[in-house]
VOPA-247350 format. One line per 3 residues: number of its first residue (from 0); for each residue x, y, z of C-alpha. Coordinates in steps of 0.2 Angstrom, whole numbers, plus 2048, in hexadecimal, padded with zeros to 3 digits. Last residue first. Layout:
# residues N
NUM> X Y Z | ...
//
This chain:
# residues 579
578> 493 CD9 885 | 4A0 CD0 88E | 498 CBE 890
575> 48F CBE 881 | 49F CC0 876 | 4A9 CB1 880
572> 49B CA7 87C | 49C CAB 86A | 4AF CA8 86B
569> 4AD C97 874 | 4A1 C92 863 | 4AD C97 858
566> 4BB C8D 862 | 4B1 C7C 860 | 4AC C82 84E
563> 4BF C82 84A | 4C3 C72 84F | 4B3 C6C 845
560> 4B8 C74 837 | 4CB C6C 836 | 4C2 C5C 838
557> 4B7 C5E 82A | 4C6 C67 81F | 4D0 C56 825
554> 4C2 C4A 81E | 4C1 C52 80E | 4D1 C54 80B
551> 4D6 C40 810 | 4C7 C38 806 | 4D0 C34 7F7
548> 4DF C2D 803 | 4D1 C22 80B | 4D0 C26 81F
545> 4D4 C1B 82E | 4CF C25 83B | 4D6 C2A 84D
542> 4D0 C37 859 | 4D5 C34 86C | 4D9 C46 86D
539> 4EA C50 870 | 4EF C51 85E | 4DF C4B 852
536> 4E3 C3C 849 | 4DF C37 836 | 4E8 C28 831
533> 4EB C23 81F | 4E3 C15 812 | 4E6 C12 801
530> 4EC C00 801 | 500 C05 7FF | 4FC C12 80E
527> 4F3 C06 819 | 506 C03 826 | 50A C15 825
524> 505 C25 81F | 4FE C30 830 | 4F3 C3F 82D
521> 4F6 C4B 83D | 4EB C59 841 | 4EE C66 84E
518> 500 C6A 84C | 506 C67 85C | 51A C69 858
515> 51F C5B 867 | 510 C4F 861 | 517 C50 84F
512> 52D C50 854 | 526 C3E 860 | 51C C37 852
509> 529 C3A 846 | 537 C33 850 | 52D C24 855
506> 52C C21 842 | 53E C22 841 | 545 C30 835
503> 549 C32 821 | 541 C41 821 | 52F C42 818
500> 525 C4D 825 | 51A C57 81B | 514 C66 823
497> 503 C6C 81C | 4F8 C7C 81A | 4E7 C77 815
494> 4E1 C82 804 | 4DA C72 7F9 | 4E9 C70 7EF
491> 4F5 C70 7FE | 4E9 C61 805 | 4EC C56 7F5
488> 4FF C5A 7F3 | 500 C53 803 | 4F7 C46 802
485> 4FE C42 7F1 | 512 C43 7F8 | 50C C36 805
482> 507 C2A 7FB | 515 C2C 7F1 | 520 C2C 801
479> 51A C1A 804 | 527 C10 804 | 53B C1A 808
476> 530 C25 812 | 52A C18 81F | 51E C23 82B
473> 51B C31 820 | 512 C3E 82D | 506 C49 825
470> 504 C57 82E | 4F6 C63 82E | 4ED C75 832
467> 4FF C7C 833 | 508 C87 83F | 4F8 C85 84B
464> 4EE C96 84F | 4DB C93 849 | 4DF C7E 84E
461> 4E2 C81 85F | 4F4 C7C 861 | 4F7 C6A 86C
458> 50B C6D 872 | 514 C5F 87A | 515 C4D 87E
455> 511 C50 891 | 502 C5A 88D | 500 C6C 885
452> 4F2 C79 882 | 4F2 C86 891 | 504 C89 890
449> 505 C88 87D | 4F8 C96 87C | 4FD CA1 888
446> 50F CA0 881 | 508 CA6 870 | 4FF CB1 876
443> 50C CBA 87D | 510 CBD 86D | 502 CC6 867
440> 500 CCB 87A | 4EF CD7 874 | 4EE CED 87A
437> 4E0 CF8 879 | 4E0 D0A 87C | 4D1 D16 87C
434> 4D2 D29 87A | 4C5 D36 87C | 4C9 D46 872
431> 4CC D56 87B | 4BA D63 874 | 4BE D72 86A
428> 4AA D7B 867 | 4A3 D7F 856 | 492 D7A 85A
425> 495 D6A 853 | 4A5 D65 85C | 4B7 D6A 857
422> 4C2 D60 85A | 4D3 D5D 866 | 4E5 D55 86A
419> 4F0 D62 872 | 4FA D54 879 | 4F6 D55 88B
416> 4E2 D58 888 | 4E3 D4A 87C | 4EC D3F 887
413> 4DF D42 895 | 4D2 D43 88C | 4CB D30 88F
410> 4D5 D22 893 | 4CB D15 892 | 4D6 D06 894
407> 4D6 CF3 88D | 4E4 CE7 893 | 4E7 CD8 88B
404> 4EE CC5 88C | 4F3 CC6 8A0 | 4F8 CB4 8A5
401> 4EF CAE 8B3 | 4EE CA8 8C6 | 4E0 CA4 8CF
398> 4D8 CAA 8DE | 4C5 CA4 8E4 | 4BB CB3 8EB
395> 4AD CAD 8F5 | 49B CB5 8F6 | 497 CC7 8FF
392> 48F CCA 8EC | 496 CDC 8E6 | 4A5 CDD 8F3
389> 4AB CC8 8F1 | 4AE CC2 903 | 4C1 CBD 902
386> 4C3 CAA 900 | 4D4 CAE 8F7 | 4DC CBD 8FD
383> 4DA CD0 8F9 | 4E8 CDC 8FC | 4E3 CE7 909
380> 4E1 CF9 906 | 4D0 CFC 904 | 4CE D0F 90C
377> 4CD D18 91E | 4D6 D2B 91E | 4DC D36 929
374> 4DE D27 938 | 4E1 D30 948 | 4EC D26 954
371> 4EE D22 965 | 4DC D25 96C | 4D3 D25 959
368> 4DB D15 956 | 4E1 D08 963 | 4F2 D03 966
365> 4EF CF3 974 | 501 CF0 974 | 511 CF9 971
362> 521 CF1 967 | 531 CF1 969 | 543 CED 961
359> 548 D00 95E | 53A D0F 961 | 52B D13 956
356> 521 D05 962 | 51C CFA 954 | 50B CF7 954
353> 500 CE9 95F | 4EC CED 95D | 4E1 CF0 96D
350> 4D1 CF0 960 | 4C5 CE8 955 | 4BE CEB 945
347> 4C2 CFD 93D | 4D3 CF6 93A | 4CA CED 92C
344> 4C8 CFD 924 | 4DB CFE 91D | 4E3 D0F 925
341> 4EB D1E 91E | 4F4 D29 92A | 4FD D37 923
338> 50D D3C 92A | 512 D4C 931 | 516 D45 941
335> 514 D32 948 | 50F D2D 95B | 504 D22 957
332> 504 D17 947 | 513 D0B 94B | 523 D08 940
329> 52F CFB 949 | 535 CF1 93B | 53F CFD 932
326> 54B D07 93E | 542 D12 94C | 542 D24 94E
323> 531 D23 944 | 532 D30 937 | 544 D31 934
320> 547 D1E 938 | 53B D19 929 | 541 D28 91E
317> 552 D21 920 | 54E D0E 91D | 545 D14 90D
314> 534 D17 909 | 528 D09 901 | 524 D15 8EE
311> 514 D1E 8EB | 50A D25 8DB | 4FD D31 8DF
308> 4EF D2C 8D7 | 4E0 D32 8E3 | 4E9 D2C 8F2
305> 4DD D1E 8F7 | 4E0 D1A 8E3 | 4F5 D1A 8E7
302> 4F1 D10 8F7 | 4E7 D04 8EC | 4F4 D00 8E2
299> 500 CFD 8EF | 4F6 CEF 8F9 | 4FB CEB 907
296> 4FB CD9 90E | 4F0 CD2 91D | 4F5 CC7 92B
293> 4FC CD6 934 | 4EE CE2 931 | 4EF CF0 926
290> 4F5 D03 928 | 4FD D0E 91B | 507 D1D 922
287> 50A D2B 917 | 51A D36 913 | 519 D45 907
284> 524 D47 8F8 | 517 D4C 8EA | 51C D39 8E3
281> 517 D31 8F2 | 520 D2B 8FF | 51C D1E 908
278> 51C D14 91B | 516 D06 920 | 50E D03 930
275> 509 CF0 932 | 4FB CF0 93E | 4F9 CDE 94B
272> 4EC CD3 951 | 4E9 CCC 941 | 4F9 CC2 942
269> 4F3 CBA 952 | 4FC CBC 964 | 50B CB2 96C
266> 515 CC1 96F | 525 CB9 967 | 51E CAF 95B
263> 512 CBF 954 | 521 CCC 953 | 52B CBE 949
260> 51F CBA 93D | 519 CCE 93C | 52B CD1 937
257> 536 CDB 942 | 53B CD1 950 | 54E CD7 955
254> 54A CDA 969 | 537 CDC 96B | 536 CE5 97B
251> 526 CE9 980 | 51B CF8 983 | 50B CF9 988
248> 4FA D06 985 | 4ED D03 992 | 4DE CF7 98C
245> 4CE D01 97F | 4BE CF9 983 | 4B8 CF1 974
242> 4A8 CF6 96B | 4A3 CEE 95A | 4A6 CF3 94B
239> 49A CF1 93D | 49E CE8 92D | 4B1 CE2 923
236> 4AC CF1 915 | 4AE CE9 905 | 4BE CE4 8FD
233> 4C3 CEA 8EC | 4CC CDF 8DF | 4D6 CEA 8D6
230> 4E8 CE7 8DA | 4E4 CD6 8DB | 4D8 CD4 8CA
227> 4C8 CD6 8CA | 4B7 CCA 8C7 | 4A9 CCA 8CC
224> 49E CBC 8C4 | 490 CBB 8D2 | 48F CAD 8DC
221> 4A1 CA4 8D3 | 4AC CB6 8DA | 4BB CB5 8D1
218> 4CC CBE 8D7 | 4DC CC0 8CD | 4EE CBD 8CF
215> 4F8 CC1 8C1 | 509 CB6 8C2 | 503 CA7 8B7
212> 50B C97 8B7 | 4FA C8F 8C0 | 4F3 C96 8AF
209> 4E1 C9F 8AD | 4E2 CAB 89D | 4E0 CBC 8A2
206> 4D5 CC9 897 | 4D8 CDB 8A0 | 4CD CE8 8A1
203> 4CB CFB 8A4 | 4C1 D0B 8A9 | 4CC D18 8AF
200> 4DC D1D 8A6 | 4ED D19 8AA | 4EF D1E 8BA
197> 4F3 D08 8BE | 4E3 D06 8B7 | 4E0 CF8 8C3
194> 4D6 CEA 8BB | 4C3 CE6 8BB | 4C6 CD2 8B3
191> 4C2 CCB 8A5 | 4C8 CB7 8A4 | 4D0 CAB 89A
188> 4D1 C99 892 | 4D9 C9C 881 | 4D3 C91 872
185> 4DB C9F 867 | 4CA CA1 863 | 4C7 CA6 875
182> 4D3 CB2 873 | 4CD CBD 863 | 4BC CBB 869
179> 4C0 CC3 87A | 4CA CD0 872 | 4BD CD5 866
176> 4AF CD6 873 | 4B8 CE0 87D | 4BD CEC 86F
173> 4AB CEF 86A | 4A6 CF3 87C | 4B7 D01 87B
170> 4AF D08 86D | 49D D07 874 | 4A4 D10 883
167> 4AF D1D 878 | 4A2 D23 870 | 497 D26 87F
164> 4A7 D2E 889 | 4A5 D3D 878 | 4AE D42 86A
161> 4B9 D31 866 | 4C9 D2A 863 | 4D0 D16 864
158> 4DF D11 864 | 4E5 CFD 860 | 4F3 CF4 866
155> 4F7 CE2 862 | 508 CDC 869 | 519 CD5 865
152> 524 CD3 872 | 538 CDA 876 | 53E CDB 889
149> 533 CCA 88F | 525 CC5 899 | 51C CB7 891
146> 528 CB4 881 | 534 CA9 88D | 52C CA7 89D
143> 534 CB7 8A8 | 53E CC6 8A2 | 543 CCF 8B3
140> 545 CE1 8B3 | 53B CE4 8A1 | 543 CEF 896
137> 533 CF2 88C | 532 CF4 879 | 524 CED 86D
134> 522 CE6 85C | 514 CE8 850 | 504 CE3 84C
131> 4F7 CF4 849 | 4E8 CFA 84F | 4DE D0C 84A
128> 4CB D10 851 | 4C5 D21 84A | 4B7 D2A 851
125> 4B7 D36 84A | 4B9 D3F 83B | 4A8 D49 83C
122> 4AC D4F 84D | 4B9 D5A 843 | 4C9 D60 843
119> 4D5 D4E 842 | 4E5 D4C 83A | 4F2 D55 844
116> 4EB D51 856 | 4E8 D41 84F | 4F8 D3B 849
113> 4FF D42 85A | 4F1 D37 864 | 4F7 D26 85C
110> 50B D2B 85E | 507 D2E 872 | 4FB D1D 874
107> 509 D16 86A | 50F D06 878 | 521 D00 87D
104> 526 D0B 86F | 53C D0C 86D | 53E D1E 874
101> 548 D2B 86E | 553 D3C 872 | 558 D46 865
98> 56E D44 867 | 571 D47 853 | 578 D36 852
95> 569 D31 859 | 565 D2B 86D | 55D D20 874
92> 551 D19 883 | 547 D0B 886 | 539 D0D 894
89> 536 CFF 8A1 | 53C D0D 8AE | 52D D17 8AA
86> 531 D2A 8AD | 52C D30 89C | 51A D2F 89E
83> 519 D41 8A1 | 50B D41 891 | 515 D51 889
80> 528 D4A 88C | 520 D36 884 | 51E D40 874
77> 52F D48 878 | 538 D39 879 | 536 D39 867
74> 52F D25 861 | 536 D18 857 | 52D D08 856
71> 524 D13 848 | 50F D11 846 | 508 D03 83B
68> 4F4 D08 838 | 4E8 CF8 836 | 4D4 CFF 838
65> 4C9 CFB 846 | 4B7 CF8 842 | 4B5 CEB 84F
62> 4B2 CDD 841 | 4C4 CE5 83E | 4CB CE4 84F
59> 4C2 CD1 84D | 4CD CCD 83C | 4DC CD6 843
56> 4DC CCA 851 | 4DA CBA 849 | 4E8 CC1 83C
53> 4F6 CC3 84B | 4F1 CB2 853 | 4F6 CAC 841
50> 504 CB5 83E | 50C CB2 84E | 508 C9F 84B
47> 513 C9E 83A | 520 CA9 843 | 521 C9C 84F
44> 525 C8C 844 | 530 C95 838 | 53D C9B 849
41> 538 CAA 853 | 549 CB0 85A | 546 CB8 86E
38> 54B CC5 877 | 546 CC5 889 | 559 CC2 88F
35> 562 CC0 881 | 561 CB6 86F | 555 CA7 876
32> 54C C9D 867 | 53B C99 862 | 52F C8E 85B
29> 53C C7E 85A | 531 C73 863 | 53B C71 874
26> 53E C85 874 | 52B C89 873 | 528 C78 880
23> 532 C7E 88C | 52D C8F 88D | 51C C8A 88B
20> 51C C7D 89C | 526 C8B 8A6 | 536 C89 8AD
17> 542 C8C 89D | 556 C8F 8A2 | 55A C7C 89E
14> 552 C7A 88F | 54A C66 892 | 555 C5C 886
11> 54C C54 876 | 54C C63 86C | 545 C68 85D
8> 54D C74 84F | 53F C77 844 | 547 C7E 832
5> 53F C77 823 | 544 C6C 816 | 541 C5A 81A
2> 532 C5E 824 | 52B C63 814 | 51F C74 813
//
């Protein structure tokens, strides 16, 4: 490809509406453009990338024995009707001219099982894994970071079908190890991490690269490896409780002080001295009252698993003052009717708390449980913090931030058994058949990627996902173009892709347009040209050679291998550590 003729807009200007490092940089470098809100243009540049983070990944589905299908976009609502998933608010909806109600596919867990419920009879025809690159659908509320979180995305997904759990865990093993190869070839830094299956399935993963960017907070234990991410990441039992002589009940006026910064101030006592009642209703349209400590965070995931699934939603300011006789800010644990009381265990330590008094601007002291409330059920519902004692180990949990990359589930039957999806055994016998889903960020991996490999002069692409292998940059085209024209033509001949850059542009220019596109390897034909000589450079390193042009391919495929071995070797390391 010459410079001269292809399409990369740069820019020199900061975009205005990007805050994260890849967002900036993916705009600057002419890899994409904005059309709406989460809806981007992939420019030459960042298709070229897509295709090859897409072909890394169908290479390890396939060593996974996965085979490449291409399900519709378009999905009947009534797919979605049979799996009661068509509440999700980040589901796109339409119409035909006919009025048949659609779906654009966020995911194809429902299309994947329909093909099998219609194909497959027989044990003998499983198991069957089927993935496919295509674009996705979700009408995200708030599109963040350019490609990271955005309305229109393209992803790997891949299904897999089986007779038995058994099958399905040396599946969903296979898949593992296939993602984290496919990543850390990428040259992505990430994690796996326990993840909450958010009632979608049981067993799961997700990969999450670590970015100070990112908005997925996850938990690392260094003494023992556990890791989980936040809504997830369980807390063990705080330890025995001692005895403390329960005080008379108080109450005090706490004119206007709601939050637990304010209560606290005004009584001069410690966060953790206080319960925070907050109220939900579940989805079976029953009120319960979560309990934590004041310094401590709820967790609303691991309500709904305290719950047994049942999803739950912060009630309203009416529900609030219906139930308490007080407005928000005032809930309290005694006293209340018809409500269940779910309680985090740390309030099994300790005593005398401060609650809100169920009554306008007060608050009542020395609230202990058992004598002024009954607690129905005690469960982890604190959201973990960093330098939490890690439950497997009693070590440290450190917090970082991440990107989530992919999200792997077992799903099991309950698809199949939804969708009339089944086989007949050995004996004869209709068994549901267990489902896997298995989900890659194509696209998103493109942001990953730039935001963990970049530096003040821009983008620095691993060399398994760069746009091209090469550049040869042509410092003084009006002189030594021929010399440049032969390198080129020299690496096209053996297989390396290559952007020439032969416009009529300032060296600084070049250097500037060639450190801002981060193609891996940059052959500079300058001052030595006219005596035989170029630069070999490697972007981002202090690598520098002065190369004979007959030596040029040779020298660039050794280079280009040993890139490659750098990420081969991570991938095999990555493998190990999730077997």
């Amino acid at each position: 490809m010459r410079y001269s003729q292809a399409f990369i807009p740069t820019q020199r200007e900061i975009p205005s509406e990007a805050e994260l490092i890849s967002h900036r940089l993916l705009l600057r470098a002419g890899y994409m453009r904005k059309l709406a809100s989460g809806v981007y243009s992939w420019l030459p540049l960042g298709r070229r990338v897509l295709r090859r983070i897409a072909a890394l990944v169908r290479e390890e589905s396939e060593r996974a024995g996965a085979q490449e299908v291409l399900f519709p976009a378009l999905q009947p609502l009534e797919l979605w009707e049979e799996t009661g998933r068509t509440g999700m608010d980040v589901l796109f909806r339409l119409q035909d001219r006919s009025r048949r109600d659609l779906v654009l596919g966020m995911t194809h867990e429902e299309v994947a099982t329909d093909l099998i419920r219609s194909e497959v009879r027989s044990y003998r025809q499983l198991p069957l894994l089927l993935y496919q690159v295509q674009i996705k659908f979700r009408d995200e509320p708030r599109p963040r970071g350019g490609v990271l979180r955005c309305r229109e995305f393209m992803m790997h997904d891949c299904y897999s079908f089986h007779t038995s759990q058994e099958c399905l865990d040396r599946a969903y093993g296979k898949m593992r190890v296939a993602y984290a190869r496919a990543l850390a070839r990428m040259g992505l830094d990430f994690v796996t991490v326990e993840a909450d299956p958010d009632g979608f399935g049981s067993t799961n993963h997700r990969f999450v690269t670590l970015v100070d960017s990112g908005e997925d907070l996850v938990f690392l234990c260094d003494s023992c490896g556990y890791a989980a991410d936040s809504d997830r990441c369980e807390l063990g039992d705080p330890g025995p409780a001692e005895p403390i002589e329960a005080d008379p009940l108080k109450l005090v006026r706490t004119p206007g002080m709601r939050t637990v910064e304010e209560v606290t101030a005004f009584l001069q006592v410690p966060a953790e001295k206080l319960i925070k009642t907050l109220l939900y209703c579940t989805q079976d349209g029953d009120v319960v009252a979560a309990l934590v400590r004041g310094d401590r965070d709820l967790n609303e995931a691991k309500l709904e698993r305290a719950l047994g699934g049942v999803a739950v939603e912060m009630a309203s300011a009416e529900v609030v003052e219906r139930i308490t006789g007080a407005p928000v800010g005032f809930a309290g644990p005694q006293g209340l009717e018809g409500v269940r009381i779910i309680a985090d265990r740390e309030l099994q330590i300790g005593g005398n708390w401060v609650a809100g008094a169920n009554q306008a601007d007060a608050h009542v002291l020395n609230v202990n449980a058992g004598r002024d409330f009954q607690v129905d059920l005690w469960a982890d519902l604190r959201a973990a913090c960093d330098g939490d004692p890690c439950p497997r180990c009693g070590g440290e949990l450190e917090a970082l931030y991440g990107i989530e990359m992919a999200h792997i589930f077992q799903i099991g039957t309950r698809f199949s058994e939804a969708m009339g999806a089944y086989f007949q055994d050995a004996a004869g016998q209709e068994c549901p058949v267990y489902l896997g889903s298995y989900g890659l960020g194509v696209s998103r991996a493109v942001a990953a990627i730039a935001e963990q490999n970049a530096d003040v002069d821009g983008l620095l692409w691993p060399a398994t996902v760069a746009p091209f292998d090469a550049t040869v940059v042509c410092l003084n085209a009006a002189q030594d173009i021929e010399v440049a024209e032969e390198v080129y033509g020299m690496l096209q001949e053996a297989s390396i892709s290559v952007l020439l850059d032969d416009r009529e542009e300032r060296a600084g220019v070049k250097f500037k347009d060639a450190d801002l596109i981060g193609i891996p390897l940059q052959i500079v034909v300058g001052r030595g040209a006219r005596d035989g000589w170029v630069e070999l450079r490697v972007r981002g390193r202090d690598v520098r050679e002065e190369v004979a042009v007959a030596d040029i391919v040779g020298r660039t495929l050794a280079m280009r291998r040993a890139l490659i071995s750098e990420l081969d070797r991570t991938a095999a390391e990555a493998e190990a550590a999730v077997r």
